[in-house]
GUNU-817682 format. One record per atom (N, C-alpha, C): x negated, z, y. Coordinates in steps of 0.2 Angstrom, whole numbers, plus 5000, padded with zeros to 4 digits. Example, Ala and Ser with C-alpha at 12.3 -4.5 7.8 and 13.67 -1.06 7.14 Angstrom:
2
+------+------+------+
:    X :    Z :    Y :
+------+------+------+
: 4934 : 5039 : 4972 :
: 4938 : 5039 : 4978 :
: 4934 : 5039 : 4984 :
: 4936 : 5035 : 4989 :
: 4932 : 5036 : 4995 :
: 4936 : 5039 : 5000 :
+------+------+------+
END
This chain:
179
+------+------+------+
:    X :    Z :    Y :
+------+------+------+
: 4073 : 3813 : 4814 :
: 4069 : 3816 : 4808 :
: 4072 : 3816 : 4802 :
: 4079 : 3819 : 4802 :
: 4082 : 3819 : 4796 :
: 4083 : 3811 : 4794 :
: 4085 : 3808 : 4796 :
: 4086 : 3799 : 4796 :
: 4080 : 3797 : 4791 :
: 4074 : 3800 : 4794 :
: 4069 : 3797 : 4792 :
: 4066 : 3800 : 4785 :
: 4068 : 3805 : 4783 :
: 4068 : 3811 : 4778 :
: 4074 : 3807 : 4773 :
: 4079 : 3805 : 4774 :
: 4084 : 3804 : 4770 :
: 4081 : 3795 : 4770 :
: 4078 : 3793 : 4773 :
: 4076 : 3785 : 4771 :
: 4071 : 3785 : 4764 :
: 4066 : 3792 : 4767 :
: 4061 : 3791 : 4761 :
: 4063 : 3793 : 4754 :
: 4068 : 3798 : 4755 :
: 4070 : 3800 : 4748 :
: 4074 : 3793 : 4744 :
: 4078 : 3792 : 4749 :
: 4082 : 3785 : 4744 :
: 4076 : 3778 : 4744 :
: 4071 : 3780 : 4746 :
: 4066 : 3774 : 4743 :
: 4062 : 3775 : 4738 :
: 4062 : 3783 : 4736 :
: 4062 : 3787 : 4732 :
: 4063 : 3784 : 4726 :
: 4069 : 3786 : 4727 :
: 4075 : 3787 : 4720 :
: 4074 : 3780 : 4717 :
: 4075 : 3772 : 4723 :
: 4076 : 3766 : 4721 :
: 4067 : 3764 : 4717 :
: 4062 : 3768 : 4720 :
: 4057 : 3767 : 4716 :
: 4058 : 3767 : 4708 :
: 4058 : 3774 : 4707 :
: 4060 : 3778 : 4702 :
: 4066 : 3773 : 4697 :
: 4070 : 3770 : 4701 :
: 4074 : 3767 : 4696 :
: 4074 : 3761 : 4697 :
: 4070 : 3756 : 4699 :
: 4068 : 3750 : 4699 :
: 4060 : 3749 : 4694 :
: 4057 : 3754 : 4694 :
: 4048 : 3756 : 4688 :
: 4053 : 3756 : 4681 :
: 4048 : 3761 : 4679 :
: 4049 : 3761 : 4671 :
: 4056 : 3765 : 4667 :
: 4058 : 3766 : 4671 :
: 4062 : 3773 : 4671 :
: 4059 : 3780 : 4667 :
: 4053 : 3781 : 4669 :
: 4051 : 3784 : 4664 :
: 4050 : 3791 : 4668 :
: 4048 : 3795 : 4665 :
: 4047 : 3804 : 4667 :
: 4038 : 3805 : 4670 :
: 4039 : 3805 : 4676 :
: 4031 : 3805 : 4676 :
: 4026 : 3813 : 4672 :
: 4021 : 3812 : 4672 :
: 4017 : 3815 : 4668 :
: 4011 : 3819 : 4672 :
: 4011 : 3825 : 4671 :
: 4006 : 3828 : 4675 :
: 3998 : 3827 : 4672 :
: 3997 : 3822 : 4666 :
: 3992 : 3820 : 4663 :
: 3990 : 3814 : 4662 :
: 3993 : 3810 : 4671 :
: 3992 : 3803 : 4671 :
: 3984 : 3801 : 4670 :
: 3983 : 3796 : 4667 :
: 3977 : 3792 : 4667 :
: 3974 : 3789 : 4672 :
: 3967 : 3791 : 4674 :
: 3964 : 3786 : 4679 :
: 3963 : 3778 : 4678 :
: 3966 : 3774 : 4683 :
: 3965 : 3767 : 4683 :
: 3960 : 3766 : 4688 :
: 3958 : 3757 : 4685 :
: 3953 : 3758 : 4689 :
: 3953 : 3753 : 4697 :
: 3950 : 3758 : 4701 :
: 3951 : 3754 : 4708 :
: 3955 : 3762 : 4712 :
: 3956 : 3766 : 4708 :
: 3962 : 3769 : 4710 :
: 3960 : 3777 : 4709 :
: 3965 : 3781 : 4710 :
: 3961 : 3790 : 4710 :
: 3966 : 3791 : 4705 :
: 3966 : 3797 : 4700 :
: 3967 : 3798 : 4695 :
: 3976 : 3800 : 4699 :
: 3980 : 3794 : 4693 :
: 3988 : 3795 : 4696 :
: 3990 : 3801 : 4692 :
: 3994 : 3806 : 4692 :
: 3996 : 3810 : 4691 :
: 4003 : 3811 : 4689 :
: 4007 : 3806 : 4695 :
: 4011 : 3804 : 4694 :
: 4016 : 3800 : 4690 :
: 4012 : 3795 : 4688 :
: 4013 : 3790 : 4683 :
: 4012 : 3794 : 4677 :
: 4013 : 3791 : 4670 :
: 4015 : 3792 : 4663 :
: 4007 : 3787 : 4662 :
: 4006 : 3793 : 4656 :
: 3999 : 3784 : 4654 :
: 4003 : 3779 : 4653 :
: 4009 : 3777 : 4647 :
: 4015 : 3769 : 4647 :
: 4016 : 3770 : 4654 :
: 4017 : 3772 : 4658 :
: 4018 : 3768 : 4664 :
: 4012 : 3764 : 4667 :
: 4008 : 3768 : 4668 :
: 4000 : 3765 : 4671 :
: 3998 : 3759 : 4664 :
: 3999 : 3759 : 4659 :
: 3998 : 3754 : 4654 :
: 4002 : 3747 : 4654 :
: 4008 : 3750 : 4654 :
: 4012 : 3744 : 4657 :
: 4012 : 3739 : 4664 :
: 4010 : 3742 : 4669 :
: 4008 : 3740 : 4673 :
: 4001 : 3738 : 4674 :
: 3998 : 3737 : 4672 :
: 3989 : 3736 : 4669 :
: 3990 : 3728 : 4664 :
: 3996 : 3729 : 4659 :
: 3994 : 3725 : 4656 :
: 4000 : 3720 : 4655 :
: 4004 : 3721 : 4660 :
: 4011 : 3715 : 4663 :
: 4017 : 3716 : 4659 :
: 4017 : 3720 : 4655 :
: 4023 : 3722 : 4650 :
: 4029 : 3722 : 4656 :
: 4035 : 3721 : 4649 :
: 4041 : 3721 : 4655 :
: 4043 : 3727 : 4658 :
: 4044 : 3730 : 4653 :
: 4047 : 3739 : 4654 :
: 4054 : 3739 : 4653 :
: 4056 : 3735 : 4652 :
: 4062 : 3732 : 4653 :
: 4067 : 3729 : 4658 :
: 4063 : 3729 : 4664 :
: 4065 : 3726 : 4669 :
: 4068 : 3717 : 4670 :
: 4068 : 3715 : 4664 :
: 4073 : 3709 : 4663 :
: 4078 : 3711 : 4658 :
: 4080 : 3718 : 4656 :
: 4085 : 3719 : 4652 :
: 4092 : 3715 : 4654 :
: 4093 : 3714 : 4659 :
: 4101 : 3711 : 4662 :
: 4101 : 3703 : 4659 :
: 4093 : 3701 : 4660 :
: 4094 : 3694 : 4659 :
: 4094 : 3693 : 4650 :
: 4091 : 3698 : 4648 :
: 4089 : 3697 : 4641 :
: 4096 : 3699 : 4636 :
: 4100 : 3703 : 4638 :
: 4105 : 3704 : 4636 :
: 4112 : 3698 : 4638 :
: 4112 : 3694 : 4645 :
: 4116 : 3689 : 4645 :
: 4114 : 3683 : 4644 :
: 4110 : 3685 : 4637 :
: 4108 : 3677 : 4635 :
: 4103 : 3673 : 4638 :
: 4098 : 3677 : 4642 :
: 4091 : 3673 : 4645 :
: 4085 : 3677 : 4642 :
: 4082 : 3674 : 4637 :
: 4076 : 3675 : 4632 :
: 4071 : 3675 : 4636 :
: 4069 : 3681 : 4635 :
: 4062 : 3681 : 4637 :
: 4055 : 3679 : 4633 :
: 4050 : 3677 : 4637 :
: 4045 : 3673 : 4635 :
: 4041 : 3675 : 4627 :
: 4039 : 3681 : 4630 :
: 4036 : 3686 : 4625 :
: 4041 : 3686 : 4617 :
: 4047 : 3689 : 4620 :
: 4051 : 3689 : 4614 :
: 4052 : 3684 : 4608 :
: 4054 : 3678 : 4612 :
: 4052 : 3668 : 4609 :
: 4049 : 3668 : 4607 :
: 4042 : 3672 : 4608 :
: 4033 : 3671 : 4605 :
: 4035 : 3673 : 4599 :
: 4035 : 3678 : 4600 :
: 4036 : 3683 : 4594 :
: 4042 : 3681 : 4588 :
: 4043 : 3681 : 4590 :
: 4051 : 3677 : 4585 :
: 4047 : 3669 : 4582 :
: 4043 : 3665 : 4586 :
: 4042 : 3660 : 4586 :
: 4035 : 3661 : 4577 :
: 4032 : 3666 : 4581 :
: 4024 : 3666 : 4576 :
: 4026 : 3670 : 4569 :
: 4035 : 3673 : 4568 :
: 4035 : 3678 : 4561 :
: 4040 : 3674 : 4560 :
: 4040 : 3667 : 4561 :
: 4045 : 3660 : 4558 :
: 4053 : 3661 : 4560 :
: 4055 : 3667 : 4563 :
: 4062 : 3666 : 4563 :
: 4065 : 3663 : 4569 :
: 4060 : 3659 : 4574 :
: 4065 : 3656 : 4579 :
: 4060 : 3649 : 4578 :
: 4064 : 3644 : 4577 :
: 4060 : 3637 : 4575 :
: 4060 : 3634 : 4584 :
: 4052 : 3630 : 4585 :
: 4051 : 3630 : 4593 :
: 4049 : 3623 : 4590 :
: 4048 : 3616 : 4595 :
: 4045 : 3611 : 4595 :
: 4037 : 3612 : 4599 :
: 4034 : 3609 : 4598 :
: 4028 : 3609 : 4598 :
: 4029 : 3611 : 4607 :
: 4033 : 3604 : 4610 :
: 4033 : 3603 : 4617 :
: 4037 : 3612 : 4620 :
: 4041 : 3611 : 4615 :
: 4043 : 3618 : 4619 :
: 4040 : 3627 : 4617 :
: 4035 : 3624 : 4612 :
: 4032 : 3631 : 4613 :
: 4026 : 3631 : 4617 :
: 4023 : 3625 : 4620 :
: 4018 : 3626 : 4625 :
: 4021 : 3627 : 4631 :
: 4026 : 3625 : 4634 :
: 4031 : 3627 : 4638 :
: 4031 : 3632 : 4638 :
: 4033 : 3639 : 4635 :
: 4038 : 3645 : 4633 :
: 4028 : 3648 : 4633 :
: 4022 : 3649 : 4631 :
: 4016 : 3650 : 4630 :
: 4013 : 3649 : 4639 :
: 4014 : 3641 : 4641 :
: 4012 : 3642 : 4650 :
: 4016 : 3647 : 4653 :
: 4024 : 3649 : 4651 :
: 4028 : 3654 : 4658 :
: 4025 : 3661 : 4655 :
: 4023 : 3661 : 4648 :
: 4023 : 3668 : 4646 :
: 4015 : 3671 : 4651 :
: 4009 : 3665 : 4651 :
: 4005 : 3664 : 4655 :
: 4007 : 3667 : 4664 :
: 4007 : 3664 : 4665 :
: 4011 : 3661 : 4670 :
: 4013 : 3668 : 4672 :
: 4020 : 3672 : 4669 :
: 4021 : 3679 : 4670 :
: 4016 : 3683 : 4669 :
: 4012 : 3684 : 4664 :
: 4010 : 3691 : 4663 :
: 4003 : 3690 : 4668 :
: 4003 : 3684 : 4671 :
: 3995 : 3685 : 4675 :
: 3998 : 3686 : 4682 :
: 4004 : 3685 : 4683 :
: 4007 : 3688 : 4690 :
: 4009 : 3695 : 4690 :
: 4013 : 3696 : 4684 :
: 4015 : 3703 : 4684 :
: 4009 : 3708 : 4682 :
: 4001 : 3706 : 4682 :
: 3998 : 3711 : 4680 :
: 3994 : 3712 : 4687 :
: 3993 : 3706 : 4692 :
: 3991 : 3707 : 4698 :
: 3994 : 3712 : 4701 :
: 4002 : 3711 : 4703 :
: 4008 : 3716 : 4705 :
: 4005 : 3721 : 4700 :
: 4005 : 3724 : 4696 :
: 4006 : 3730 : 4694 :
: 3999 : 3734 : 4695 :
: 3995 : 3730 : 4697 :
: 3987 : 3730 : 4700 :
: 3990 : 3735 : 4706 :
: 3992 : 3731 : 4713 :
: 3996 : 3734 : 4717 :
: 3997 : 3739 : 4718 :
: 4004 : 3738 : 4715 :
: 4010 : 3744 : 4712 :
: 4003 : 3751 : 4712 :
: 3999 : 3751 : 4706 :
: 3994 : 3757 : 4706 :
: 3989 : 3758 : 4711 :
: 3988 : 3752 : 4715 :
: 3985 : 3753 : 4723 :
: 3989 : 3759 : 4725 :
: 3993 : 3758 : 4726 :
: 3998 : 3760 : 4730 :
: 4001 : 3765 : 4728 :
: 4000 : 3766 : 4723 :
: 4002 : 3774 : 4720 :
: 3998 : 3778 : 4721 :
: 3991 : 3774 : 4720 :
: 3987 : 3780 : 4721 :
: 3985 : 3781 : 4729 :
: 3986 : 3778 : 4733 :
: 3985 : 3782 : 4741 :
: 3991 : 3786 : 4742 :
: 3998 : 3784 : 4740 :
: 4002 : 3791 : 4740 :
: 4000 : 3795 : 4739 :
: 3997 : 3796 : 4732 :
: 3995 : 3804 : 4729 :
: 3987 : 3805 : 4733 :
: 3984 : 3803 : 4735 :
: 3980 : 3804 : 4738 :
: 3982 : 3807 : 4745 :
: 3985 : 3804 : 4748 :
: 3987 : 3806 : 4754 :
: 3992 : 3814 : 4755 :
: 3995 : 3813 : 4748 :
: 3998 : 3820 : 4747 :
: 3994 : 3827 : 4745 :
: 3989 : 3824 : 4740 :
: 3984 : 3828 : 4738 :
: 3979 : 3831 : 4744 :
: 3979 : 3826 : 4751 :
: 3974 : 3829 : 4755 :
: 3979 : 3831 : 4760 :
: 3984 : 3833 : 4758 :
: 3989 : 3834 : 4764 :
: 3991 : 3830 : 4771 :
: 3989 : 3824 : 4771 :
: 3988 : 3820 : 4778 :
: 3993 : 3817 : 4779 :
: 3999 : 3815 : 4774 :
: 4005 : 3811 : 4774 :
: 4010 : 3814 : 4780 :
: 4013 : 3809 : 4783 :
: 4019 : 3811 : 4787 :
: 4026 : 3809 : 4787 :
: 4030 : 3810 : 4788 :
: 4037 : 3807 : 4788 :
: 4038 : 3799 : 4787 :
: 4031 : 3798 : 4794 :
: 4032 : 3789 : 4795 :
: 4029 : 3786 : 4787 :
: 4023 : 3788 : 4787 :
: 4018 : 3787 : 4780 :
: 4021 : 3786 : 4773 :
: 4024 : 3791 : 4773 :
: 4028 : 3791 : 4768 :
: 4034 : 3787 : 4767 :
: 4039 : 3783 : 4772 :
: 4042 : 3778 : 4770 :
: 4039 : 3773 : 4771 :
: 4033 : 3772 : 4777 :
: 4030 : 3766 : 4775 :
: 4027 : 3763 : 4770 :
: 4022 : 3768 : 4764 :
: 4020 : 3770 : 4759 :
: 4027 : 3768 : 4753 :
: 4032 : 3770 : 4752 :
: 4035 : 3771 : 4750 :
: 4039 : 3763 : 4748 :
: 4041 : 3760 : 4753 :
: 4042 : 3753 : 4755 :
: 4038 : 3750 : 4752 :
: 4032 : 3747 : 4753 :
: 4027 : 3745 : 4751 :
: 4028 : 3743 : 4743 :
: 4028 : 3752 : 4739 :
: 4028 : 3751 : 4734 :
: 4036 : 3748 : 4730 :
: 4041 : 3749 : 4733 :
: 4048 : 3748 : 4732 :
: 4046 : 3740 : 4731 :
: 4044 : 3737 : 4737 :
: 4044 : 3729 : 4737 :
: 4041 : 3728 : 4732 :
: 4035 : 3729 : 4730 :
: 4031 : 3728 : 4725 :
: 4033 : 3727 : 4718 :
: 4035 : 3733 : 4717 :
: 4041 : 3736 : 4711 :
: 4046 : 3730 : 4711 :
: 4048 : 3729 : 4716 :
: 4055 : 3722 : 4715 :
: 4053 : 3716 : 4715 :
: 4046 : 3717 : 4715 :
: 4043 : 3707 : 4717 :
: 4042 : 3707 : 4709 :
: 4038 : 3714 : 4707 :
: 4038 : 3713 : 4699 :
: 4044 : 3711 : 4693 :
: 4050 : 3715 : 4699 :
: 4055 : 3714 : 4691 :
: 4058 : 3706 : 4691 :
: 4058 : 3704 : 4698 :
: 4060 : 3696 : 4698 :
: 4055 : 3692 : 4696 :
: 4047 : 3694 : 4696 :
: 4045 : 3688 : 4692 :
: 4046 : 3688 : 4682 :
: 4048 : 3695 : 4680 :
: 4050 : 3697 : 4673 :
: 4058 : 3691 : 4674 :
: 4063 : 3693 : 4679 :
: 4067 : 3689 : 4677 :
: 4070 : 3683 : 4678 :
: 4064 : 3679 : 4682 :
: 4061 : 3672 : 4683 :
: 4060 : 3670 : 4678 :
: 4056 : 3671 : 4673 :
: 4052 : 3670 : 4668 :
: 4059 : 3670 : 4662 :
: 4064 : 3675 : 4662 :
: 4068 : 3673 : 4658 :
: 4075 : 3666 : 4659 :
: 4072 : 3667 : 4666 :
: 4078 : 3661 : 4667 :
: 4074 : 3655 : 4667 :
: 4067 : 3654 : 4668 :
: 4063 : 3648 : 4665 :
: 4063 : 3647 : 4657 :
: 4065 : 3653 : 4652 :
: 4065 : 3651 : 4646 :
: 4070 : 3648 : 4645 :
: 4075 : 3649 : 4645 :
: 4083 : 3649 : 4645 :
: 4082 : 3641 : 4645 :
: 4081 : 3637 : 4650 :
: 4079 : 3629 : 4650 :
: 4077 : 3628 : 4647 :
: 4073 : 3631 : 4642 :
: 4067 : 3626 : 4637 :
: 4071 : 3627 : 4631 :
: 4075 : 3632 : 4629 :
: 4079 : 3630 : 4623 :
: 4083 : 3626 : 4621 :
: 4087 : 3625 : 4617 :
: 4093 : 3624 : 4615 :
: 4099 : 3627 : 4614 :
: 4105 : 3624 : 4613 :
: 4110 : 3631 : 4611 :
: 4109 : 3633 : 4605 :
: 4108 : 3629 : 4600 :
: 4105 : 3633 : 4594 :
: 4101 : 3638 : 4594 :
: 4094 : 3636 : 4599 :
: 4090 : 3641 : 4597 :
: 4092 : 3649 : 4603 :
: 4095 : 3646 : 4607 :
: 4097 : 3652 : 4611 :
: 4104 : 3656 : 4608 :
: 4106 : 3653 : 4601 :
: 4111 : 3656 : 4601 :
: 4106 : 3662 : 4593 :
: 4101 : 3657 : 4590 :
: 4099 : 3662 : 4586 :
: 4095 : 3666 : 4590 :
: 4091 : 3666 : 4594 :
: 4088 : 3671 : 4598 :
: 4090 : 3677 : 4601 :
: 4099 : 3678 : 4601 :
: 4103 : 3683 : 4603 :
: 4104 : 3687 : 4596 :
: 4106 : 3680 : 4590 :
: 4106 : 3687 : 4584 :
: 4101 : 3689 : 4581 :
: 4093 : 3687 : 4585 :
: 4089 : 3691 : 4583 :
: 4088 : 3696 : 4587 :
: 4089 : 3696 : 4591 :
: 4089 : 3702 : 4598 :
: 4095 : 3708 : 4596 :
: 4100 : 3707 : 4595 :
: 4106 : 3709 : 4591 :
: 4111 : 3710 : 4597 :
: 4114 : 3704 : 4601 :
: 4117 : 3702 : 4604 :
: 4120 : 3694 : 4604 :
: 4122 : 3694 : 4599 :
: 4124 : 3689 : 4599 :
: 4131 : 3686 : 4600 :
: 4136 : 3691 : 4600 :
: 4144 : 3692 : 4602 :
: 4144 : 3693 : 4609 :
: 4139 : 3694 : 4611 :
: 4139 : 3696 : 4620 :
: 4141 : 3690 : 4626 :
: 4140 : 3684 : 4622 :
: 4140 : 3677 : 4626 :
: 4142 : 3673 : 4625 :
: 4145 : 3668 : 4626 :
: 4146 : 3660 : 4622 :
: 4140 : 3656 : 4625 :
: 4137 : 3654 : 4620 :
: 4132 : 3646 : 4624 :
: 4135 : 3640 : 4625 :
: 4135 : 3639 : 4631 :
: 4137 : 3628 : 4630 :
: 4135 : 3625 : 4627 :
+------+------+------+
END
């Protein structure tokens, strides 16, 4: 029982620190499909609705793997120059992630909300809980690897030039050597 008790909190914790890292909010907003989370943060339940990263590719985006959205955005206010070929490219993966990562994050608030349900109605047990638990963990780390997929598919469609401007507009550009 204790085993079992100490399994759910540390699924817990890796929840907590594989999400948003965000402070949950006792004035979560109702999603739909799902009962009113309470637990979540409205930016948390928004970010996961709408495929935002959260940060969850910060590791890749800090050691020189640009992510999609970023590109874009660099790309459309002229300071990162893309070839025709390569910004349709960089526009399919950006596609590509945010319609997967909004499915999962679809999920992820399934699955939040029969937590809080099941706790709300009192019916959770030891076992429930870290099956429950699990569940949402997978989820959560199916999410952050298709965020960090997407930046190691961007990474291949640049150049070293543009991967080298891309870090001093991110403001890390001391951080790595490009080939």
């Amino acid at each position: 029982m204790q085993r079992i008790r100490m399994a759910g909190a540390l699924m817990l914790a890796l929840t907590g620190a594989i999400g948003a890292g965000g402070t949950a909010s006792p004035g979560g907003t109702p999603t739909p499909g799902t009962p009113e989370l309470r637990g979540l943060s409205p930016q948390e339940i928004e970010d996961l609705q709408t495929g935002r990263g959260m940060g969850l590719a910060r590791a890749a985006d800090l050691a020189g793997y640009p992510g999609p959205r970023h590109v874009l955005d660099a790309t459309e206010t002229g300071q990162l120059r893309l070839t025709s070929a390569q910004l349709a490219a960089v526009r399919r993966l950006f596609a590509s992630m945010e319609a997967e990562a909004r499915r999962l994050g679809a999920q992820v608030l399934e699955e939040e909300g029969r937590l809080e349900t099941a706790f709300r109605d009192r019916t959770i047990t030891d076992a429930e809980l870290t099956a429950r638990l699990g569940r949402i963990a997978a989820l959560r780390a199916e999410l952050r690897a298709v965020h960090l997929r997407a930046h190691l598919e961007t990474r291949a469609v640049l150049d070293p030039a543009q991967l080298q401007r891309y870090d001093e507009l991110r403001g890390h550009s001391a951080t790595h050597p490009h080939p």
